[in-house]
Structures are given as C-alpha cells and as structure tokens.
C-alpha positions in Angstrom: -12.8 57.3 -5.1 -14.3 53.9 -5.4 -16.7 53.7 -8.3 -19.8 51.6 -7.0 -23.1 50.5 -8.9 -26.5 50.8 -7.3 -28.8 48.1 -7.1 -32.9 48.1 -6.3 -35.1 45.3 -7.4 -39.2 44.7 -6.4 -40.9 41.5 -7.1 -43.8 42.6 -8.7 -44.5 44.8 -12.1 -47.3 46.9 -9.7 -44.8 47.9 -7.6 -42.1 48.9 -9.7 -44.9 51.2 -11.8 -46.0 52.5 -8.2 -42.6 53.7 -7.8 -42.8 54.2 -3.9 -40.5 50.6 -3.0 -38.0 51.2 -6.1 -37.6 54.9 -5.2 -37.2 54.6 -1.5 -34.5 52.1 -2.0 -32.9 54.3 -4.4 -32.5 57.3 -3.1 -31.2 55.6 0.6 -28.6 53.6 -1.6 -27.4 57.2 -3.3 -26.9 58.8 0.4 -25.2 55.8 1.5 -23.0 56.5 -1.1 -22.4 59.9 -0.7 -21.8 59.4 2.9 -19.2 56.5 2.2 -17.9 59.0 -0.5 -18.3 56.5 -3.6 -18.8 57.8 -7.4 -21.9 56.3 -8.7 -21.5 54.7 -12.0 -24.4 53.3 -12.6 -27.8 52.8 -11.1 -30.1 49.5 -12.1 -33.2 48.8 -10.9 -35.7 46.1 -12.0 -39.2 43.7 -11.1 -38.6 40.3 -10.8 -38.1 37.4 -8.1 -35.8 37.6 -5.6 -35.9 33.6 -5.7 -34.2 33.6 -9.8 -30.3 34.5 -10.1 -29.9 33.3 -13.9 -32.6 35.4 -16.0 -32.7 39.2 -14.0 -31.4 41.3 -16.5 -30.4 43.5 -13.8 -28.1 41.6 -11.6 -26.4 40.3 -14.7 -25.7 44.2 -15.7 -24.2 44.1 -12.5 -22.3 41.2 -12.6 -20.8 42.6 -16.3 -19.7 45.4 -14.3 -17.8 44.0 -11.4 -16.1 40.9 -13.2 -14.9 43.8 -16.2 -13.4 45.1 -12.5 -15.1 48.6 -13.7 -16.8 49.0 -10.3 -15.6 48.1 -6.8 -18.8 48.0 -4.9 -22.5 47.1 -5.5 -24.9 48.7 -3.3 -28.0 47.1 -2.0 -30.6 48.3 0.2 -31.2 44.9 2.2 -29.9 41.0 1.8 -33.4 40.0 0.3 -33.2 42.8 -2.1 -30.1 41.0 -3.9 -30.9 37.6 -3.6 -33.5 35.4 -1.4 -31.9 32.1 -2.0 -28.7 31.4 0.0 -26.7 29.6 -2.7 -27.1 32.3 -4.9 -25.7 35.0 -2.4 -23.2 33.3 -1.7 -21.8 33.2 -5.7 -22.5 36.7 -5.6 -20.6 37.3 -2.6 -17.7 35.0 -4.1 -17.6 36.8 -7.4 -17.4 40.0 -6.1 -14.6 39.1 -3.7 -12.5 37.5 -6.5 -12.7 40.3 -9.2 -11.8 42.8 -6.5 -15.2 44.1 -5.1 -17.5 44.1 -2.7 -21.5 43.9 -1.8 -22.8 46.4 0.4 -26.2 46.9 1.9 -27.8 49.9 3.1 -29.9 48.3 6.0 -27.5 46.2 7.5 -24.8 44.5 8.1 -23.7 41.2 6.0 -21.6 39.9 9.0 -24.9 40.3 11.4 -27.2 38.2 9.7 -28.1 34.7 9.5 -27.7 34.1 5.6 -24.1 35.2 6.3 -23.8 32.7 9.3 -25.4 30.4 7.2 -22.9 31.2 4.0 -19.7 30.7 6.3 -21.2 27.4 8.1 -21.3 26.0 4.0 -17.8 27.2 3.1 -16.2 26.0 5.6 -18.2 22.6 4.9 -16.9 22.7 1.5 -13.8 23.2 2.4 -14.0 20.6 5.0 -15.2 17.9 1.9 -12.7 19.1 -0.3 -9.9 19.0 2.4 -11.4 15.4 2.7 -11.3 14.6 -0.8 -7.8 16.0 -1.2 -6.6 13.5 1.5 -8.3 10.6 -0.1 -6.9 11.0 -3.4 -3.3 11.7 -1.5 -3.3 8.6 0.4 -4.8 6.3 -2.4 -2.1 7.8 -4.5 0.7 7.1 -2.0 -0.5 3.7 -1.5 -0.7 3.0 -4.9 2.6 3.8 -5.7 3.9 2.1 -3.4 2.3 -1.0 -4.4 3.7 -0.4 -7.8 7.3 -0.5 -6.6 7.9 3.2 -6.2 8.9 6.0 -3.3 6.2 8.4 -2.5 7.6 12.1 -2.7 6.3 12.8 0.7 7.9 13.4 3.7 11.9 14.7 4.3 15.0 12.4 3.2 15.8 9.6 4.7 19.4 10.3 7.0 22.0 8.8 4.8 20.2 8.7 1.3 19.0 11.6 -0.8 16.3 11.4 -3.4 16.8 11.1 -7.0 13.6 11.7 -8.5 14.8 10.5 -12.0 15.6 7.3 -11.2 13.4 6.6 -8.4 15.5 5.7 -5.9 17.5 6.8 -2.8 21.3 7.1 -3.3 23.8 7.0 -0.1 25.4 10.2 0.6 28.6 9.2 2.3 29.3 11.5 4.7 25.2 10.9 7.1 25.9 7.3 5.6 29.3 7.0 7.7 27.4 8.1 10.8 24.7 5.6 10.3 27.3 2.5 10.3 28.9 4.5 13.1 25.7 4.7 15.1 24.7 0.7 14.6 28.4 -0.3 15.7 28.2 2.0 18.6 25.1 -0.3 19.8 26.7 -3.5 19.2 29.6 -2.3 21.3 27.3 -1.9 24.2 26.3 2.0 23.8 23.2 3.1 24.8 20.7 5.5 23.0 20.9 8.2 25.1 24.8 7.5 25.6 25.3 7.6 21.7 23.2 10.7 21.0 25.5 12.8 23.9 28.6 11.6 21.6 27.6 12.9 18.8 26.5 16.4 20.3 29.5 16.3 21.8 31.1 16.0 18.2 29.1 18.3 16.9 27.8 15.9 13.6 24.5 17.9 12.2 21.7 15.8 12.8 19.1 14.8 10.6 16.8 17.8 11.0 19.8 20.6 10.8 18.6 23.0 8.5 15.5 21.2 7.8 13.5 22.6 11.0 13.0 25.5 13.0 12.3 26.1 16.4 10.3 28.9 17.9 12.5 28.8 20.9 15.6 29.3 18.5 17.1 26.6 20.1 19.2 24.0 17.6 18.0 20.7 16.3 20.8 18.2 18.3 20.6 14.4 18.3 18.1 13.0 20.9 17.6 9.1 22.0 14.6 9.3 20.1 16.3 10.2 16.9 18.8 7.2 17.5 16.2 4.6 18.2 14.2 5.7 14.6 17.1 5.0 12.5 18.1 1.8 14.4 14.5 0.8 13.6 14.7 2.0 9.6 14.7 -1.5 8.0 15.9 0.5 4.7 19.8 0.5 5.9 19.8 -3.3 5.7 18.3 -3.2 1.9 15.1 -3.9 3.3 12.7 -0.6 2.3 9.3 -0.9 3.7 6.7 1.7 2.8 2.7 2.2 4.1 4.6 1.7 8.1 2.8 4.6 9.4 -0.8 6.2 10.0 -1.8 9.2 11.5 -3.3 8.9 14.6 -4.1 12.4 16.1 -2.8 15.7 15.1 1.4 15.8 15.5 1.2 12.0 16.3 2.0 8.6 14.3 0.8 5.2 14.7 2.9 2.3 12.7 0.5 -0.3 10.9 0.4 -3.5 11.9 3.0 -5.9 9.9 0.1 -7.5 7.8 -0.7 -3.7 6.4 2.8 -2.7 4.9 4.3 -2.9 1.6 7.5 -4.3 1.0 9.9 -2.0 -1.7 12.5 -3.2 -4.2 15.5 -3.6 -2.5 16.9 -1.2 -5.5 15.5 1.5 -4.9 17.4 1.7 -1.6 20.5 0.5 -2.0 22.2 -1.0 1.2 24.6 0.7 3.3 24.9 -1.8 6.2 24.2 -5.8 6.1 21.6 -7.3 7.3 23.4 -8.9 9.7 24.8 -5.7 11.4 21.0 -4.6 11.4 19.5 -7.6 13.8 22.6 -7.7 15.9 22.2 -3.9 16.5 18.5 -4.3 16.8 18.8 -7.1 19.6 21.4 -5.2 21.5 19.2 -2.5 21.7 16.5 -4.2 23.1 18.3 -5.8 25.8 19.1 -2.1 27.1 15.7 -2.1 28.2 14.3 -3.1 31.5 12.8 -6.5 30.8 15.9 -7.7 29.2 18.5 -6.1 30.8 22.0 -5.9 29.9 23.3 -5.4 33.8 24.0 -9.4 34.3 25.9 -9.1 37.5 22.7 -7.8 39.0 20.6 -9.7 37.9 16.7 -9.0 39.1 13.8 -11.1 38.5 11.7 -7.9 38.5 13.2 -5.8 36.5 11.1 -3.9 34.4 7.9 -5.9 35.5 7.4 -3.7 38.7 6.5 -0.6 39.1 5.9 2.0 42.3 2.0 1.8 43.6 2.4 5.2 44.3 3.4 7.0 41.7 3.6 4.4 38.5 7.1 4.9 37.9 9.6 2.2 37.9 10.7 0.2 40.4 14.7 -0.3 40.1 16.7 -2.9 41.7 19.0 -2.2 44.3 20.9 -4.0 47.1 18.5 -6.2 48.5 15.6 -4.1 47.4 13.1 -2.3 44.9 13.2 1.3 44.9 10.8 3.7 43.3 12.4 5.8 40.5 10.7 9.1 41.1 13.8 9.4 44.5 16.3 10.8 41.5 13.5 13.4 41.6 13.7 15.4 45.0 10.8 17.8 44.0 8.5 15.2 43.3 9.8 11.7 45.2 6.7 10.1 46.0 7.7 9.1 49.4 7.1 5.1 48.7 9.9 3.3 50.9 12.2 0.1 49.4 10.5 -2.9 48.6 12.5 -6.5 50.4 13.5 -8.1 46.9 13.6 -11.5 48.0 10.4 -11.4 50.0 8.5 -10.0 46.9 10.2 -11.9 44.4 9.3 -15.4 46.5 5.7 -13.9 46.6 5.2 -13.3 43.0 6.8 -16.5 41.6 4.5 -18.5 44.3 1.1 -16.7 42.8 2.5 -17.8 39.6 3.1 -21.2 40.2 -0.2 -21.8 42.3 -1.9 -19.8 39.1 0.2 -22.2 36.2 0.7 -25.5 38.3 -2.2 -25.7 41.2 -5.1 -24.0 40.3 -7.4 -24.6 37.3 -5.7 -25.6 34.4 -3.8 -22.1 32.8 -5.3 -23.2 28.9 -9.0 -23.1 30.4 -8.2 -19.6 31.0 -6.3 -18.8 27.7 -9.3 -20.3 25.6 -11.3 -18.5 27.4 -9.6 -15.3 26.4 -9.7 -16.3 22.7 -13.1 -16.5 22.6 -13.8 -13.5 24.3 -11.1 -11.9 22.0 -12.9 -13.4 18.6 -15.8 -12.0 20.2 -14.6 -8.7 20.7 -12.7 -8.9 17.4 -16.9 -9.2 15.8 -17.8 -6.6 17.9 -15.3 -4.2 16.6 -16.1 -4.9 13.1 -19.8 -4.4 13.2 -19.2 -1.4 15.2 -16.9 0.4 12.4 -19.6 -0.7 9.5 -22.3 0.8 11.8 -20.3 4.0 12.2 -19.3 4.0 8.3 -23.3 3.9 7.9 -24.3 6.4 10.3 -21.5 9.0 8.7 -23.1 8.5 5.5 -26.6 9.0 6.3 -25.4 12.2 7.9 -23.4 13.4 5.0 -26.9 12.9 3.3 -28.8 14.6 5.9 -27.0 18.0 5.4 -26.8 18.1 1.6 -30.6 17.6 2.3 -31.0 20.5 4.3 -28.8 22.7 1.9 -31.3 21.8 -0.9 -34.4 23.0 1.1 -32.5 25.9 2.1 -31.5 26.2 -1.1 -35.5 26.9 -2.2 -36.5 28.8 0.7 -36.5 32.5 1.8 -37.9 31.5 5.3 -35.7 33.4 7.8 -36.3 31.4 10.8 -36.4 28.5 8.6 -33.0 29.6 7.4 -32.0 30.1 11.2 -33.1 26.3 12.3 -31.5 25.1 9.3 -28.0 25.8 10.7 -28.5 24.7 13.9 -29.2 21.2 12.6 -26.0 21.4 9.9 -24.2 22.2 12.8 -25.6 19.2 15.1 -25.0 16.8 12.2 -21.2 18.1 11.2 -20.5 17.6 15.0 -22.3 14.1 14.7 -20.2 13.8 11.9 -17.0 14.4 13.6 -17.9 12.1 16.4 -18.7 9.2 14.0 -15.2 9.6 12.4 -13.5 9.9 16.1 -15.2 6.1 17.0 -13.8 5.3 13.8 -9.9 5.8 14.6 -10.6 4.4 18.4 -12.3 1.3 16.3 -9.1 0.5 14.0 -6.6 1.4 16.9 -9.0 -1.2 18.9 -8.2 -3.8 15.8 -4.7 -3.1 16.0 -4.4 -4.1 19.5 -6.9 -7.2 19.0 -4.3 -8.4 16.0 -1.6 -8.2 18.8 -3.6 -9.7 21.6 -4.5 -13.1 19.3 -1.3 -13.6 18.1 0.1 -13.0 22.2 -2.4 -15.9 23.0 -1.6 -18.3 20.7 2.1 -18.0 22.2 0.6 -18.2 25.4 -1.4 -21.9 24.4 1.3 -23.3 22.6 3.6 -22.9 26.0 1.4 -23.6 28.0 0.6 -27.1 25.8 4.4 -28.1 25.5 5.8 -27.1 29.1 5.0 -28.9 32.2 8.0 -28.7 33.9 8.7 -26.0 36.6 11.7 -23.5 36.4 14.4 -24.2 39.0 16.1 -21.1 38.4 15.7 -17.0 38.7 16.5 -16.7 34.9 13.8 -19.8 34.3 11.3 -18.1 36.3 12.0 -14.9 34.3 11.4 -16.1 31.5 7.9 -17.4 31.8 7.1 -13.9 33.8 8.2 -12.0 30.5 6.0 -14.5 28.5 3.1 -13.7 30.8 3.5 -9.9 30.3 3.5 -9.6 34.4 3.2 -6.6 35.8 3.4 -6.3 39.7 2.8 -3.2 41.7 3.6 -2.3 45.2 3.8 0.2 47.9 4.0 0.4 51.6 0.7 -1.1 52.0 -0.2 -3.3 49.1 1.9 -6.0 46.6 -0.5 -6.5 43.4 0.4 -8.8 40.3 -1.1 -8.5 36.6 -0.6 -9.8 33.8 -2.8 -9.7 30.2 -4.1 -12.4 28.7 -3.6 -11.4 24.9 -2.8 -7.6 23.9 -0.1 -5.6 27.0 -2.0 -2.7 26.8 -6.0 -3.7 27.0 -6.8 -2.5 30.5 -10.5 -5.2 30.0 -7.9 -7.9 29.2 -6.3 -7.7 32.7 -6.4 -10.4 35.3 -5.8 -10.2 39.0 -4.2 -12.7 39.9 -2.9 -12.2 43.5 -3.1 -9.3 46.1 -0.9 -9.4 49.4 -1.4 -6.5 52.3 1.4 -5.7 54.4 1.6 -3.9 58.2 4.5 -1.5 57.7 5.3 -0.3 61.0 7.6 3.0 60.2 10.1 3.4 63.5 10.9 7.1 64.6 13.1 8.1 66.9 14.1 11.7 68.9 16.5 13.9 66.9 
C-alpha cells in the first residue's frame, strides 16, 4: 500500500485558528485516501502564503519526506493550496517525479488545469533552449576542431578508412579500399553510375551501410547510383580531406557549403589510396555521362540536356530526327506530348540566340545589369538576416518576460492569456529562424549567381566571333545555362543571367507558336 503525506495550508493565522478551511481540507484529503487505499503517514498542515516556496515549514516536511523516498504521494486538496506561483509547482512536480512520487489533489485534476498547460508549455521551452544550446556548443566544437587540424567523431566511417581515435587519423582498410580504386577505374573505362552500382550487386560486395543500417521494410542495404556518385565526389581518396562540406538544411536533408566555407584537413590524417590524377579523370568522365555533356558522340544533339517536355517537365531526349519527351518509357503516365523536328527547333533556338548576342542590344548591357541587381539583392539579403537575427532576439526576451510576471502572479486568467502569448511568440520564433535558413540558402545561390556572371562578361568581352559549327553553338548555349521548352503548341527558350536555379533571375528570351494539325484516319 502506497504510503502518502497529507498536505493543507491557509494563508492567514485567523483562519488556521478558525479551523473550518484547515479542517475541511483535511478531512476530504483523508477520504481521498482511503478511497484510493493509501496508508497515511503523516498529516501537515500550516498558515502561510501560497506565493513563498523557500520558508513554509510545512512543504519542506514534505519535501524531507518524499526525497528520503519515505512516501510515494503528497495529497493536496487543490493546485493553489500547494503552491500559487507556477515556477514553484513545477519544482515540486519535478522533485516528486524524480525521487519516485507523486502530487495529488483532491479537487481536481493536474492534467485539466491551466498551470499544468502552462508547466508543459515551459518544459518543453526549456528543453527546446537546451536542445538549442546543445547544438551550438556541438557545431562550434566540430568546427573548431576542424580548424585545428583534426577529424570530428561524428558521423559513420568513411568507405575505405576506419578511424583510429589514438592517432587521429583514418587508416585504409584494404579490402573497401580495393573497391574504391575498382569503382574510380570502372568510370574512367566508360561505366556509368548506375551501370557500376548493378555490378557490384551483382557481386555481391557489402556496401557501405551493410550492417550499419536497418530498414523497416527488412529489405538489404545494396549499392545505389547515389552511393557511387558520393564516393566519386569524396575529395579524401585523392589525399585531399575536406571537412565543414555540409549543413543541414531540413530534417533528413543536407546542403554542402559553398567552397569559401570549408576547411581544408592535413593530408595525414587521411592517407591516400588513389592519386590525384585518377581522381579528376574519374571526376570528368563522370560528368560527361550527363546530359549537357554527353558521352554518346555519334549522336551528337545540340539540345541535349537543355530541353525539356512543356508538358510534363521531363526531359527531352534525342532521337532520329527528333526530341522526344522521356515520360513515353512510362506507359502509365506518358504525357501524350508528340516528337519535336530537331533541326527545325535547333535552327530556331540558335537564331534567338544569335539575334539576342549579335543583333539586338549589346548582351554586356544586360549582364551589368544583372550584377547590379544581384549586388542589390546580395544587400537585401543581408539586412534581411540581421533583421530577423534581431526580431528572434527580442522575442526570446519577450517570453522570459512573461515567465517572470507569471512567475509573481496567481491570476488564473492572467496565467491563461499568458500562454497564449508564449505560444504566439515560440511560433514567431520558429518562423524567424525558418526566414533565416531560406536567407543563407538565398546567399548561397547569390555567391553562385556572381561568380556565373562574371564568366558571362568576361566572354562576352573577349568573343565577337560567331560559331560556325553545332559543337561551337553548344558550347556558348551551355555557357548561357539555356533552357528551352516545348510542346505541341509552344517552343520557349530560358536562360539565367547569374545563379541556374533563381526562378527571378530568368529571362525570356524568345517564344514561337506552332499550328499542329494531328491527321486521323478510319481504322
């Protein structure tokens, strides 16, 4: 049987003598014992402000009793009886439940009220700021070692290494090593992602993750393109460690830094296990396995990877005398877009090109136009993170000021309006942070977008001359970023004047319709 203490306090000397408050509250807490079948140990009762936790002689009995884990509940006829201040409840409530016991009140229910709504809504905002603080002093840590020369312990091993925490360094382990050299000559020799992953599946060689994740499906870890394309990427198999390469973006997903952010390592502590030669030839054929450099030379296509269905958005590929939209592998869900003429379109784009370099306005107008739009922007994006960085802090401020007053009232409805507004600024709070991210990522892509249109200018300064040839013409597309779209109805060409993936940065530059007239015929 659960040995429990009774509690009963009054505020006032009067009432305590007049008995009538004390010995209600008394002899309901004894029943609600007996009915919950708990052995009464002791029974305390005093005068004195509901407001003070420190100097009531009878609470601190109390508190003797449940931290010497002597009794397992307190009883209290009502929330206000224990405690009017918040804070102090909530220690209350906290020592009880780590010594083993609990607070229970006669009246009501703890989980029904608004002090307890109000207790949860400040834990989980402690543990929020502690969560917060724990993550600042994790990432300055990493960072700092880092710049100090040294591998963070973060993270799983690196495929081909294992850690030696002693020394501070990765050391090859031969047999994943093997397979990375393996895997890097299997690119050079023309081998595709995909086509190298479906080898080694085939072979059965564990990849990295076997035994290091699980899968609720129970499905095994196998090699995947993406896997491949990480490792070709891993600057550390040349000698070249790089740490601080990636950010957290959203929950599950990574961002890498831009170049100016990262920190090179000692080459020692990861030794080599391929040169640096092997690593940019691998690197380079890899690249020209994708559309806009593409390694299929005897079908050659001006387009390739620069056009995509105006349907659907998938890919355009090249075929015998036309474009066709990639989503016809897919019968389910082929968008129905017919083939595109490839030398009608292709003569169409390159002459909005020419007429846009050659004919029109001069092209370097436009590009320092961009860069002052982009420095602009650039100005814009800084003030707006410093403004956000303000407005969290003056929020953070807000609700510790609200927990003080709450702190020194015993104001239900006060108490009641209070959480509304810490919830109102912790979502404020949340938001601020959110235009934070979108502000850095927007950086990021600014970085990219001025360095694109200096490329752009100095081109555009040192080449008059107009391409002769299809691989000529190519190349000044790719240097454009030109996108083009089409569809039975309508031919569309893009192209970005700084950063590939800034929708504002986008410039028409020529629209064509077409009259399609589709023939039918009896079956």
């Amino acid at each position: 049987m659960p040995a429990a203490i009774i509690y009963a306090r009054v505020s006032t000397s009067q009432q305590e003598r007049d008995g009538s408050s004390i010995d209600s509250q008394l002899a309901a807490c004894k029943k609600y014992a007996k009915q919950h079948k708990y052995s009464t140990l002791k029974v305390v009762s005093e005068s004195h402000t509901g407001a003070d936790l420190w100097d009531r002689p009878g609470i601190s009995q109390a508190r003797e009793l449940i931290r010497a884990r002597k009794v397992q509940v307190l009883i209290c006829y009502a929330i206000d009886r224990l405690s009017r201040n918040p804070a102090h409840l909530l220690i209350l409530l906290e020592e009880a439940e780590r010594h083993g016991a609990r607070i229970e009140f006669v009246t009501e229910r703890m989980e029904d009220s608004p002090e307890w709504r109000l207790i949860q809504y400040v834990k989980s905002y402690a543990a929020e700021l502690e969560r917060e603080k724990i993550r600042e002093r994790c990432t300055r840590g990493k960072k700092q070692r880092a710049l100090s020369g040294k591998l963070h312990r973060a993270s799983s091993e690196l495929y081909g290494y294992i850690r030696n925490h002693n020394l501070n360094r990765r050391e090859p382990v031969e047999h994943e090593a093997s397979q990375v050299r393996r895997i890097f000559e299997m690119v050079i020799a023309g081998q595709s992602a995909r086509g190298i992953s479906n080898i080694l599946n085939s072979e059965g060689v564990p990849p990295p993750s076997a035994g290091k994740r699980t899968f609720a499906d129970g499905r095994l870890a196998n090699w995947n393109p993406s896997t491949i394309w990480r490792i070709l990427r891993e600057t550390s198999y040349c000698g070249r460690p790089i740490a601080w390469r990636w950010q957290r973006a959203t929950k599950g997903k990574r961002l890498e830094r831009p170049i100016a952010e990262r920190i090179a390592l000692p080459p020692e502590v990861c030794p080599p296990i391929l040169s640096p030669d092997t690593w940019e030839a691998a690197n380079a054929a890899l690249r020209s396995n994708k559309g806009t450099l593409t390694r299929n030379l005897e079908r050659f296509a001006m387009l390739r990877g620069m056009i995509t269905c105006g349907t659907c958005g998938r890919a355009l590929v090249p075929d015998e005398g036309s474009y066709r939209c990639n989503s016809r592998k897919l019968i389910a869900t082929h968008c129905g877009n017919g083939n595109m003429n490839r030398r009608k379109i292709e003569a169409w784009v390159w002459e909005s090109i020419e007429e846009l370099l050659y004919n029109s306005e001069p092209f370097d107008e436009r590009i320092f136009e961009a860069q002052q739009k982009h420095e602009a922007d650039e100005t814009s994006t800084e003030l707006a993170r410093a403004e956000a960085e303000k407005r969290i802090s003056a929020l953070a401020r807000g609700e510790q000021r609200i927990l003080r007053l709450i702190a020194g009232s015993d104001d239900a409805d006060f108490i009641l309006n209070a959480e509304t507004q810490l919830r109102q600024l912790a979502a404020d709070r949340a938001r601020a942070k959110a235009d934070i991210e979108n502000l850095e990522r927007a950086k990021s892509t600014q970085i990219e977008s001025s360095s694109h249109l200096e490329q752009l200018l100095q081109w555009t300064l040192t080449n008059s001359e107009r391409p002769t040839t299809p691989e000529g013409r190519r190349e000044i597309l790719k240097l454009l970023g030109v996108k083009v779209s089409a569809n039975k109805t309508e031919w569309k060409i893009s192209l970005s004047l700084g950063a590939r993936t800034s929708d504002h940065n986008m410039l028409v530059i020529g629209s064509q319709v077409q009259t399609i007239v589709i023939a039918s015929r009896a079956a």
